[in-house]
Backbone as a ProteinNet text record, in pm:
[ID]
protein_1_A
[PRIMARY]
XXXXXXXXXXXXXXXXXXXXXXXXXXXXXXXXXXXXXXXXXXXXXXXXXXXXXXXXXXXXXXXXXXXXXXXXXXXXXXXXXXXXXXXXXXXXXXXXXXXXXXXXXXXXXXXXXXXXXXXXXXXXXXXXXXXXXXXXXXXXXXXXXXXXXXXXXXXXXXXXXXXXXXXXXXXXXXXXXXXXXXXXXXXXXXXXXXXXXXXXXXXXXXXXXXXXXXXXXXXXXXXXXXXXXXXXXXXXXXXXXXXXX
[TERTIARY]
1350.1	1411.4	1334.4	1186.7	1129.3	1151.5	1243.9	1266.8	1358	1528.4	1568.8	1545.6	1480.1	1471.7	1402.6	1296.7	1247.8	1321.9	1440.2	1553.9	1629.6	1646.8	1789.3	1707.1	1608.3	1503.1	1487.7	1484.3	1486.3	1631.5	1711.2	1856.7	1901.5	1822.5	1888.5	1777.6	1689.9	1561.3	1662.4	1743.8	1768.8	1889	1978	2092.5	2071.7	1928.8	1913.6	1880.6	1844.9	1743	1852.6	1974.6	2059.6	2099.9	2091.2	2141.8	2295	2328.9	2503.2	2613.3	2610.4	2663.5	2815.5	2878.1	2994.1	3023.8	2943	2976.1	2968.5	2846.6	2829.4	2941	2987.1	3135.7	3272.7	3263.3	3380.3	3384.2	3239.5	3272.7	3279.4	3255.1	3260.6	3397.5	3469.2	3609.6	3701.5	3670.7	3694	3719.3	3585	3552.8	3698	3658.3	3760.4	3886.5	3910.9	4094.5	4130.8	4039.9	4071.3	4087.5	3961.1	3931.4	4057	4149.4	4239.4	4352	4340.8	4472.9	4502.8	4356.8	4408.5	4377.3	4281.1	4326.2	4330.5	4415.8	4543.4	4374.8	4458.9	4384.4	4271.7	4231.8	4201.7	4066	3911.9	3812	3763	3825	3822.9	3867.1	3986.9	4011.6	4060.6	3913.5	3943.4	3744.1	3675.8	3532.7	3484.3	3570.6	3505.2	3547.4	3653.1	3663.5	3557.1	3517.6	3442.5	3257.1	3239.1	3137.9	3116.4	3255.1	3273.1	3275.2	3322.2	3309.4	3154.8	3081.6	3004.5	2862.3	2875.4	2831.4	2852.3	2964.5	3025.1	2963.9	2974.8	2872	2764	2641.9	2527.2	2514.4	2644.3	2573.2	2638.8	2660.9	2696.1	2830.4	2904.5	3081.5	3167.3	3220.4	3299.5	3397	3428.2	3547.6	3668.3	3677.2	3798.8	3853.5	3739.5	3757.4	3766.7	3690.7	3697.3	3837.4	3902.9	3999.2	4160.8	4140.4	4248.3	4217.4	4133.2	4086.7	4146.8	4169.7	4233.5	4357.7	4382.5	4506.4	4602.3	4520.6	4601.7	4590.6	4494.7	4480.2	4600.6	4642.4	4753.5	4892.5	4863.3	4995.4	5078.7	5002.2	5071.2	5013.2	4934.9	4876.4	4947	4980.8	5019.3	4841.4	4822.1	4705.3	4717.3	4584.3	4563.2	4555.2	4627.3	4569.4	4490.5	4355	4285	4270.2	4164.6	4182.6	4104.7	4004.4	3844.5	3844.1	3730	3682.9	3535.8	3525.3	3386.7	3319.4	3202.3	3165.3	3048.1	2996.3	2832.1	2837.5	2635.2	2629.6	2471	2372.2	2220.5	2130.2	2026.1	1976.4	1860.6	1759.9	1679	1541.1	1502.3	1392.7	1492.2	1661.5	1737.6	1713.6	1719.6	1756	1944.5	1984	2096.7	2137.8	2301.3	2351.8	2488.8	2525.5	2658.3	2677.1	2817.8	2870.8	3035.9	2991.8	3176.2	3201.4	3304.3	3418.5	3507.3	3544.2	3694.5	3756.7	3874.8	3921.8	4073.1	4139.9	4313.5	4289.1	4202.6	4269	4167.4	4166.2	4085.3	4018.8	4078	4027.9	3953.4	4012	3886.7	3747.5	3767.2	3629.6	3567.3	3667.2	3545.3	3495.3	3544	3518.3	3405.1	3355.7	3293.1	3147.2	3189.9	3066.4	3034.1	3105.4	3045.8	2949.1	3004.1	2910.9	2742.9	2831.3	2634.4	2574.5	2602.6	2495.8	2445.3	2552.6	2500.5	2398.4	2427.2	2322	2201.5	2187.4	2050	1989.7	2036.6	1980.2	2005.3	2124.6	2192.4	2314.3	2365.8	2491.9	2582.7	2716.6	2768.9	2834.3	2811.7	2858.4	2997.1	3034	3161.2	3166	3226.9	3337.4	3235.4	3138.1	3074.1	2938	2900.9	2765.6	2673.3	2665.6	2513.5	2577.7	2711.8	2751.7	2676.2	2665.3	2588.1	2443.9	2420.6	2252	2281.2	2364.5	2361.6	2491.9	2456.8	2502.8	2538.9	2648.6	2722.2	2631.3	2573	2549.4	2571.9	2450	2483.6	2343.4	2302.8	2218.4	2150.3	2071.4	2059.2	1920	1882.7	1779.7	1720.4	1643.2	1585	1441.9	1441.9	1314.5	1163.7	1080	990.6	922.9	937.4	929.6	993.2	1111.2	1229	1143.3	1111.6	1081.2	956.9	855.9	808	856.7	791.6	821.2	834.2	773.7	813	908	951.5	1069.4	1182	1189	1310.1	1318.3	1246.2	1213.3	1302.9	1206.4	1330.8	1447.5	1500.3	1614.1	1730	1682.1	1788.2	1773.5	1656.5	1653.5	1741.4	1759.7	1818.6	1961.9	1968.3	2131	2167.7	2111.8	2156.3	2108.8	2016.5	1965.3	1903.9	1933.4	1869.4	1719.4	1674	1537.9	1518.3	1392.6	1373.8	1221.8	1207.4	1097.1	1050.6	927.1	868.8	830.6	865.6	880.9	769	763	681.3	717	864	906.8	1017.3	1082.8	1159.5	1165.7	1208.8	1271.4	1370.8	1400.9	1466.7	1519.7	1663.6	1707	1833	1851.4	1947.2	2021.3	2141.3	2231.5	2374.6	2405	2528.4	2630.7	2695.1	2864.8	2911.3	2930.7	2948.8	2883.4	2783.5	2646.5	2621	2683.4	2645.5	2700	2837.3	2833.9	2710.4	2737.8	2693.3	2543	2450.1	2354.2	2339.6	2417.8	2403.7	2441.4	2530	2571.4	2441.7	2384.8	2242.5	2169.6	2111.2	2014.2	2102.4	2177.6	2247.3	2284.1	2247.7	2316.7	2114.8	2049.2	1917.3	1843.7	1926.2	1910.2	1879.7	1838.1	1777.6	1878.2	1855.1	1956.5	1955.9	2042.6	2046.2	2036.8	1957.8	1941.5	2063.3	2096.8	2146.6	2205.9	2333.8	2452	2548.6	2492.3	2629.3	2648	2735	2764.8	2706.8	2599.4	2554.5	2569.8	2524.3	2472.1	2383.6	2274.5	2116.6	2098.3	2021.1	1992.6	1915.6	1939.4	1884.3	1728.8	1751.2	1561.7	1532.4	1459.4	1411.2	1350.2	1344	1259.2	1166.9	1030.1	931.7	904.5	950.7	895	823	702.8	609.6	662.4	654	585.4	714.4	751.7	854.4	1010	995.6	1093.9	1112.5	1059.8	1116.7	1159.1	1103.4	1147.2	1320.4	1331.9	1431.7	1558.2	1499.3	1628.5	1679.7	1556.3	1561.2	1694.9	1676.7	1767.3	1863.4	1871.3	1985.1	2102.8	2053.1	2089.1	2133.4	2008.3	2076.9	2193.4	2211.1	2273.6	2421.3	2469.6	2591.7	2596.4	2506.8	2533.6	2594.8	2558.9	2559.6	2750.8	2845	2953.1	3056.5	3122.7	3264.9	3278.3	3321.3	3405.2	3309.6	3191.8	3093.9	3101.9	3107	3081.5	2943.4	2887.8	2800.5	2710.3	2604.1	2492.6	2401.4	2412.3	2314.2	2244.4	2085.4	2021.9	1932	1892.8	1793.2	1686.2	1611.9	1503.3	1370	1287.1	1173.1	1108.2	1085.5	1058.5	934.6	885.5	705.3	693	521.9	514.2	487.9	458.2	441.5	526	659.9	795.6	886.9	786.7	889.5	909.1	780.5	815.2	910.8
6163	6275	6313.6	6256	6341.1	6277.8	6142.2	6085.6	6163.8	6232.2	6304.4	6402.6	6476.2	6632.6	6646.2	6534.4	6602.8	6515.6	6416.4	6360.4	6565.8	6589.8	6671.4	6812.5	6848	6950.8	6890.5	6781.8	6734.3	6774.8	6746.2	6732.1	6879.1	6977.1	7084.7	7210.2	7133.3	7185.8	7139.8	7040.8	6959.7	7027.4	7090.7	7147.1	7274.6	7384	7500.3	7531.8	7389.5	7390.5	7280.7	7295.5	7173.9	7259.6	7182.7	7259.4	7236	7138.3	7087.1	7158.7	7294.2	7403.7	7352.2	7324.9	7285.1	7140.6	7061.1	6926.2	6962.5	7087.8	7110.5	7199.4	7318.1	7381.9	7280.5	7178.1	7072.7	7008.6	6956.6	6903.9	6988.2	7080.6	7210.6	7243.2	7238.9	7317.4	7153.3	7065.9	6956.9	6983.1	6995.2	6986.5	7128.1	7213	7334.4	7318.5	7219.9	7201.2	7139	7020.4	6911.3	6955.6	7032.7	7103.3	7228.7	7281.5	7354.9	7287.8	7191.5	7064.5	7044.3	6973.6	6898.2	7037.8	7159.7	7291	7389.7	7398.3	7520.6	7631.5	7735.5	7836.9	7924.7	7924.4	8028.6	8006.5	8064.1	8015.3	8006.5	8123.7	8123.7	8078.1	8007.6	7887.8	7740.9	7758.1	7593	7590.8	7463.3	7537.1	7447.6	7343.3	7280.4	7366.3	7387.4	7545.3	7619.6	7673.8	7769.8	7723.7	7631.4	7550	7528.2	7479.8	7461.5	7598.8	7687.1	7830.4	7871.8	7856.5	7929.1	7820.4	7734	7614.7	7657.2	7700.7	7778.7	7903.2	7973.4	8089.7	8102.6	8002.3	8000.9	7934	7843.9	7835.8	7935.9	8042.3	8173	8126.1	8064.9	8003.5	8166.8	8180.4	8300.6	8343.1	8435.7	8442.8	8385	8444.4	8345.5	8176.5	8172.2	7995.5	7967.1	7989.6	7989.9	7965.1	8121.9	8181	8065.3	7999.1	7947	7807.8	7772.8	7612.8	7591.2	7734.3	7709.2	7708	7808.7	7821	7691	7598.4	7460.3	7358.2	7443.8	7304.8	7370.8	7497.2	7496.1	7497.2	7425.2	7442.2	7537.8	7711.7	7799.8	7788.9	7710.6	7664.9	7515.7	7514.2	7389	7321.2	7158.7	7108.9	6968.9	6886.5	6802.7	6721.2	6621.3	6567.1	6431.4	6471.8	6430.3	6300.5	6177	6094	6066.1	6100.3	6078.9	5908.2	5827	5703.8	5735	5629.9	5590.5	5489.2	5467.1	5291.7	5314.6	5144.7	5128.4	5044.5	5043.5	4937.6	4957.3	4896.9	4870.7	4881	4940	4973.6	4916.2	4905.4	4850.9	4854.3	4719.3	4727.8	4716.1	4713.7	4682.3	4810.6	4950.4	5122.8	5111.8	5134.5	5178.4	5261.5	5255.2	5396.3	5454.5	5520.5	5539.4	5665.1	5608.2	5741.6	5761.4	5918.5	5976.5	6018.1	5984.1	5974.9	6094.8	6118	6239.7	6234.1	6138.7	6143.8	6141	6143.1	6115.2	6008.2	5864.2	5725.2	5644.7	5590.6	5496.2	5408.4	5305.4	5232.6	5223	5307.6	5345.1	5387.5	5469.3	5530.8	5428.6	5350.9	5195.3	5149.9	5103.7	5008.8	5083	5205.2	5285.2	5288.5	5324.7	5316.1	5170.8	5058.2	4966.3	4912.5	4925.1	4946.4	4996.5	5103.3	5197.5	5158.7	5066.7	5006.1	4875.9	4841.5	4695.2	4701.5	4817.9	4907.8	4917	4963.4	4985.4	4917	4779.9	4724.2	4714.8	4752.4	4773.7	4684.7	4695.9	4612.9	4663.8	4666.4	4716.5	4640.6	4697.7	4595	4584	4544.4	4592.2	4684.1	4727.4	4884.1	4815.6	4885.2	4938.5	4850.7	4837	4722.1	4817	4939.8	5067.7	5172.8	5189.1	5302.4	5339.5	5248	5203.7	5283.2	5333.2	5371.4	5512.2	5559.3	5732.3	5764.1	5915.5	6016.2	6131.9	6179.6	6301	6374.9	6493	6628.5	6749	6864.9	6982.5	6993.2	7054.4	7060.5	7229.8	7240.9	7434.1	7447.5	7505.7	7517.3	7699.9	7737.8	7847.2	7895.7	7964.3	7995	8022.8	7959.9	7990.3	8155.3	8171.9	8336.8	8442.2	8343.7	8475.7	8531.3	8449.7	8425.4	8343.7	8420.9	8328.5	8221.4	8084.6	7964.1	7992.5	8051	8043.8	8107.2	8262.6	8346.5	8222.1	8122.1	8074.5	7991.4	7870.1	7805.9	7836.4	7976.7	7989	8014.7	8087	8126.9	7984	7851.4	7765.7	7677.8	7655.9	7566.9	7652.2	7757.9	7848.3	7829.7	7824.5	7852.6	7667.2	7552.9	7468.1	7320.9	7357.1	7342.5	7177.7	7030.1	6923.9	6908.3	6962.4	6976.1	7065	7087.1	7157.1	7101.5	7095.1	7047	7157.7	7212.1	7263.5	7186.9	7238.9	7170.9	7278.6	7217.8	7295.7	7434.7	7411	7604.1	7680.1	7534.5	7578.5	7515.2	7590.1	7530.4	7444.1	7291.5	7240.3	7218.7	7248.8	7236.7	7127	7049.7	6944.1	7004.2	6986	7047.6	6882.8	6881.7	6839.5	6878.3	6861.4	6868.2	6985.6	7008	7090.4	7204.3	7205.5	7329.6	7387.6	7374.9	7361.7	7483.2	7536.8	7676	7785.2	7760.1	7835.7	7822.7	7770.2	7796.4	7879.2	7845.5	7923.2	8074	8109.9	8265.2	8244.2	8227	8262.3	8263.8	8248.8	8260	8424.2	8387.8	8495.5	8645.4	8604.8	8743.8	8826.9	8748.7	8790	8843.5	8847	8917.7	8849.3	8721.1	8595.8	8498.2	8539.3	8452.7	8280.4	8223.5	8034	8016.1	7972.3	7922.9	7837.6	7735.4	7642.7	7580.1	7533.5	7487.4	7383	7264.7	7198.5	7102.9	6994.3	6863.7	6770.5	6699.3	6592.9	6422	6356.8	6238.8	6210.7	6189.3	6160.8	6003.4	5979.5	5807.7	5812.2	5727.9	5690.9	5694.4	5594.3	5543.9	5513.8	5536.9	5521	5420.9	5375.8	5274.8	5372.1	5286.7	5335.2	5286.1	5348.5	5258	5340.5	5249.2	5347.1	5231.3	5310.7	5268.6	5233.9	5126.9	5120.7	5111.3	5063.7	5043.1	5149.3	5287.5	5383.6	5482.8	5468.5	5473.3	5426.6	5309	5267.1	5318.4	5366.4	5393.1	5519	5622.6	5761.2	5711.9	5692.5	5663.6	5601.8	5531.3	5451.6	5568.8	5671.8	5780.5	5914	5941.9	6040.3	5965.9	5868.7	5789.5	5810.5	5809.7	5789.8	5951.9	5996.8	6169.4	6223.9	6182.3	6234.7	6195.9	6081.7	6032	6173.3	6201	6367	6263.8	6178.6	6132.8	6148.8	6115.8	6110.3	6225.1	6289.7	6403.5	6426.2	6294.3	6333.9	6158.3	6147.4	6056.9	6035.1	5932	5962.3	5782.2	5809.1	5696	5679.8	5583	5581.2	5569.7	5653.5	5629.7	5740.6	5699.9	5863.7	5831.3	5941.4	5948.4	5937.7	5894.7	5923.8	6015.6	6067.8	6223.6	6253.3	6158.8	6175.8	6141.6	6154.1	6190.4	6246.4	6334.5	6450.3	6577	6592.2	6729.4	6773
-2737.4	-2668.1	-2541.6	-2518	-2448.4	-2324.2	-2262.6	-2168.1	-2104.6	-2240.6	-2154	-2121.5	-2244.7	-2164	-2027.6	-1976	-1866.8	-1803.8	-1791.3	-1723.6	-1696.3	-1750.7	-1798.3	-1690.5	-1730.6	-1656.2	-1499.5	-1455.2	-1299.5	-1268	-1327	-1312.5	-1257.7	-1329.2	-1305.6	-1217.3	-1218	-1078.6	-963.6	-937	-802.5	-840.9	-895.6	-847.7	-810.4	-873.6	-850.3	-663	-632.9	-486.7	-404.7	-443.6	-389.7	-260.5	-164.3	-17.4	-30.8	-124.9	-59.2	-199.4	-163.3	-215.2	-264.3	-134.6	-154	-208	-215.9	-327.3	-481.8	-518.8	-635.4	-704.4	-587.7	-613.2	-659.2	-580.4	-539.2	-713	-818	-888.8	-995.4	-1010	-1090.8	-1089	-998.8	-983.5	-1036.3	-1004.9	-1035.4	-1243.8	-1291.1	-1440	-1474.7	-1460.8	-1488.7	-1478.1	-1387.3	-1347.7	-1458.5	-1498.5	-1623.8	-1766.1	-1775.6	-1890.8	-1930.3	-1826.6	-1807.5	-1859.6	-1784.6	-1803.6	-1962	-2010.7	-2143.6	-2282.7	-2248.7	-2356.5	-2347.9	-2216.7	-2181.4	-2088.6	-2022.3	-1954.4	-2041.4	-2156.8	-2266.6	-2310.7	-2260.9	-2212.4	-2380.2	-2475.5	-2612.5	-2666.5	-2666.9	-2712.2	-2696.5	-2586.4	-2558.9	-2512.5	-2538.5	-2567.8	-2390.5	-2353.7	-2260.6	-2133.1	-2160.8	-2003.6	-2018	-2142.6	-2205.2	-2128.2	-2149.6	-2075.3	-1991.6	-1904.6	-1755.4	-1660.9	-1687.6	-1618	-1682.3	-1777.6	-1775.9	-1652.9	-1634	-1586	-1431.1	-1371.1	-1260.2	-1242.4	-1310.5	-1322.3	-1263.4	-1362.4	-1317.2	-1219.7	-1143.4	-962.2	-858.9	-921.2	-846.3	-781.3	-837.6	-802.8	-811.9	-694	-722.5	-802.3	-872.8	-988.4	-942.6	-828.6	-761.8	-736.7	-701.1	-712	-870.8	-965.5	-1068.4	-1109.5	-1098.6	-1132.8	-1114.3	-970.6	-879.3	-967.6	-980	-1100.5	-1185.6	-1281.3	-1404.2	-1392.4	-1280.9	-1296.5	-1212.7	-1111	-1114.9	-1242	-1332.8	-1448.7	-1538.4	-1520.3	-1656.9	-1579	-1443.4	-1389.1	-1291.7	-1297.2	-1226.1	-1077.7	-1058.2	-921.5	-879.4	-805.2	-717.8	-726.9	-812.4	-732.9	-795.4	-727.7	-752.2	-919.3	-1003.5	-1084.4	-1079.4	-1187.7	-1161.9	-1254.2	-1306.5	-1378.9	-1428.3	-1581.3	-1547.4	-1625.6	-1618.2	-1652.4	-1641.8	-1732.5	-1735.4	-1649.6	-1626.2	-1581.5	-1650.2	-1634.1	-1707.8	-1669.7	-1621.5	-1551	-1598.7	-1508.7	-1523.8	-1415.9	-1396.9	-1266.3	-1227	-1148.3	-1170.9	-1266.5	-1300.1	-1433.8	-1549.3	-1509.2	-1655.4	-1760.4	-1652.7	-1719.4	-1738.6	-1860.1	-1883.8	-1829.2	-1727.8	-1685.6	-1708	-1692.8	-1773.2	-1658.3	-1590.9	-1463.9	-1498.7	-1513.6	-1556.4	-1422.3	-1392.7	-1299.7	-1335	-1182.6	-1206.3	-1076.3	-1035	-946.8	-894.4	-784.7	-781.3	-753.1	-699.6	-695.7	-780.7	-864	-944.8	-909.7	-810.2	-746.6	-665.4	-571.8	-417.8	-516.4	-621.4	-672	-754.7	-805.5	-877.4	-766.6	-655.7	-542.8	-514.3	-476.3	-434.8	-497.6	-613.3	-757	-704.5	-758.4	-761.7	-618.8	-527.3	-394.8	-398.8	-445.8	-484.2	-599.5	-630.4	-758.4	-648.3	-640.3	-532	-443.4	-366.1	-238.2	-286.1	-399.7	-457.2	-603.6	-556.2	-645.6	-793.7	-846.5	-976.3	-995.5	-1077.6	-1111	-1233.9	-1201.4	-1299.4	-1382.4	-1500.5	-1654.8	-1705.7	-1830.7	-1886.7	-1979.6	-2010.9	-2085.5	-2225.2	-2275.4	-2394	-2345.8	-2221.8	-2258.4	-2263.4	-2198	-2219.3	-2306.3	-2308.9	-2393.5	-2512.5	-2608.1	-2768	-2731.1	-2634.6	-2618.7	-2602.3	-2578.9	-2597.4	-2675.1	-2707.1	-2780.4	-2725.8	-2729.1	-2738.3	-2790.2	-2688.1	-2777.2	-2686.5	-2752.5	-2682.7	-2644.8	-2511.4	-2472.6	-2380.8	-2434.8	-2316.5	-2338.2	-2194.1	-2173.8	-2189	-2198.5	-2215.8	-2170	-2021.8	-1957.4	-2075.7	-2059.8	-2140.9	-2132.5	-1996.8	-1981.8	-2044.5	-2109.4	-2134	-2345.6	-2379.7	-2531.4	-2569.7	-2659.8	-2729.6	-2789.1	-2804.7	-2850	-2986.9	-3051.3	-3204.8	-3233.9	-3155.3	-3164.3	-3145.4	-3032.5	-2994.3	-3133.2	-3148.7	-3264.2	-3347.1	-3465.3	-3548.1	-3507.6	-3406.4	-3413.2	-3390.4	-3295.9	-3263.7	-3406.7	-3469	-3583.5	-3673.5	-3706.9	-3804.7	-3785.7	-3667.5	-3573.9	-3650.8	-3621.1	-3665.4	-3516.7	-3466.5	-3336.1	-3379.6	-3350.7	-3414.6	-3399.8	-3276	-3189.2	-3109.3	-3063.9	-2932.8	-2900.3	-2748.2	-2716.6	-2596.1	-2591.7	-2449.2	-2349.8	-2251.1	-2106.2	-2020.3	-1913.2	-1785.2	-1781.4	-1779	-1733.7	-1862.3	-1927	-2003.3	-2163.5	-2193.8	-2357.2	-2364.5	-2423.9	-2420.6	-2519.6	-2576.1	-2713.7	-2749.3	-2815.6	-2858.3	-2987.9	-2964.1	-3110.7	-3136.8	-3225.8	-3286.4	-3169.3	-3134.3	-3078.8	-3167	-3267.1	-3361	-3370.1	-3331.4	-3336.1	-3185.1	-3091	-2962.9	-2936.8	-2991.7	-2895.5	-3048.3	-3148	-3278	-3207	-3187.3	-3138	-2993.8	-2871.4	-2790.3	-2833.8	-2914.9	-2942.5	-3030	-3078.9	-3127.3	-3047.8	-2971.8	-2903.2	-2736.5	-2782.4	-2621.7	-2753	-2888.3	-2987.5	-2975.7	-2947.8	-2955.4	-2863.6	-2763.4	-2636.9	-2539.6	-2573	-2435.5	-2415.3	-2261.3	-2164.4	-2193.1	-2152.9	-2165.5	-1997.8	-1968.8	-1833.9	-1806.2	-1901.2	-1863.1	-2023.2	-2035.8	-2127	-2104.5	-2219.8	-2119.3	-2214.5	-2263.8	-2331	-2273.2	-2290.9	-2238.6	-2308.2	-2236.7	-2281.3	-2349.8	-2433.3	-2452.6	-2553.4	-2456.9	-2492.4	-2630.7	-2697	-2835.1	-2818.6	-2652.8	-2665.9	-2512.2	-2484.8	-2314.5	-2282	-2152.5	-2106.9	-1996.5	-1964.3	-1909.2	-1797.9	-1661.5	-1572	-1502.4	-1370.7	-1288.3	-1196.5	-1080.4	-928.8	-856.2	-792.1	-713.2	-784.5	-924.4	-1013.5	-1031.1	-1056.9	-1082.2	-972.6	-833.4	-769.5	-700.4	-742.2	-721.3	-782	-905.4	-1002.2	-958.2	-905.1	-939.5	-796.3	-692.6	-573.5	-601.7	-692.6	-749.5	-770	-895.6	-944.3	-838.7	-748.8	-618.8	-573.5	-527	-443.2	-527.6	-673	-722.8	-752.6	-806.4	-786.5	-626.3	-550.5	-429.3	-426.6	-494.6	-438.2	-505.5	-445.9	-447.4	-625.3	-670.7	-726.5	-905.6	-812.3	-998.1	-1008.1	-1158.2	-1239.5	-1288.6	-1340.2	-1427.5	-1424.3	-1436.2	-1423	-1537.7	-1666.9	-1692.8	-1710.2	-1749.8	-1770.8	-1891.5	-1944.3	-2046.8	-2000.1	-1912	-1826.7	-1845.9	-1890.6	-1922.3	-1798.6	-1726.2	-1617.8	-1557.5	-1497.9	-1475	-1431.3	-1506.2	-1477.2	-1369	-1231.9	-1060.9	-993.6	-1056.2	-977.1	-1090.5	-1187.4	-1272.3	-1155.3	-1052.8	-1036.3	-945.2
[MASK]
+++++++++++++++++++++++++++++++++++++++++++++++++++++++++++++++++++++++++++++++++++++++++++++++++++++++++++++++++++++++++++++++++++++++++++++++++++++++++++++++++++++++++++++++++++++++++++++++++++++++++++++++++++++++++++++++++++++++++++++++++++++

């Protein structure tokens, strides 16, 4: 676990300090339209809107935009539909990667992906060759300022929480798919805030690289984050600790 959490903790240092406001709005409003689409407008009963606006939230996304998202995902808005896919491919040093897609043309955005693996030294695979290396879960972070470590402890292990690990600034907690909102209302019923909430990826098992190989990857990774079309990035990669910070 400890490859992704401080994967998952970079991930979300570089969106807090992201200058490109409007790409991070663009895929956010993107997630909400979909999540609208396939279980209806109703943030209570449907849990990935429920995720996706609160995800909107914490990058200070206005209620409005918010608001206009859902309402092209259930239809009373004129908008775009969208199409999500997967790809997997391998980066350099042979790190597993796995990029969710959300777009209106399929093609231009494979052609695209596949480009930026090429560019930087990666290559993309076929439909299940890195999938088998991660797992569906729930993932939230929790300022170490906000709570003692043992206060949080019991409360997410109690809640039904699979792990939690301490980090530099924050608490990092892993739950079941199943346990993922039941733990966050535990920890937000106790009075402490969730920095951060979301469904992730997390690799079974990491690979270790230093020096230009990991270099390569981390750019590999900006480089397909950076495209309108990717959603979401992940790798089986534990990071070195002189380009964690």
């Amino acid at each position: 676990m400890s490859g992704h959490s401080k994967w998952a903790s970079i991930k979300h240092k570089k969106a807090a300090t992201d200058s490109k406001r409007g790409k991070v709005f663009t895929k956010l409003i993107k997630e909400i339209t979909v999540a609208a689409r396939h279980g209806g407008g109703e943030p209570e009963k449907n849990p990935r809107l429920r995720t996706a606006i609160d995800r909107a939230k914490q990058a200070n996304m206005p209620a409005d935009n918010i608001d206009r998202a859902v309402k092209k995902g259930t239809g009373e808005l004129e908008g775009v539909t969208y199409e999500e896919f997967t790809m997997e491919g391998y980066g350099p040093g042979g790190v597993a990667i796995m990029v969710e897609v959300m777009t209106d043309n399929k093609n231009r955005t494979a052609a695209d992906v596949r480009t930026i693996f090429s560019k930087r030294n990666g290559n993309v695979a076929g439909a299940g060759s890195v999938s088998w290396i991660f797992e569906k879960k729930g993932y939230l972070e929790v300022e170490k300022k906000a709570v003692p470590e043992d206060k949080i402890m019991d409360i997410v292990l109690d809640a039904g929480a699979q792990d939690m690990q301490t980090e530099e600034d924050v608490y990092s907690i892993i739950t079941d798919i199943k346990d993922f909102e039941k733990v966050k209302k535990a920890i937000e019923d106790s009075g402490i805030k969730v920095k951060s909430a979301e469904i992730t990826m997390i690799p079974k098992s990491t690979m270790a690289l230093t020096g230009e190989k990991a270099k390569q990857i981390l750019a590999l990774v900006d480089a397909l984050e950076d495209s309108d079309d990717v959603q979401n990035v992940y790798a089986n990669l534990d990071v070195p600790d002189d380009l964690a910070g």
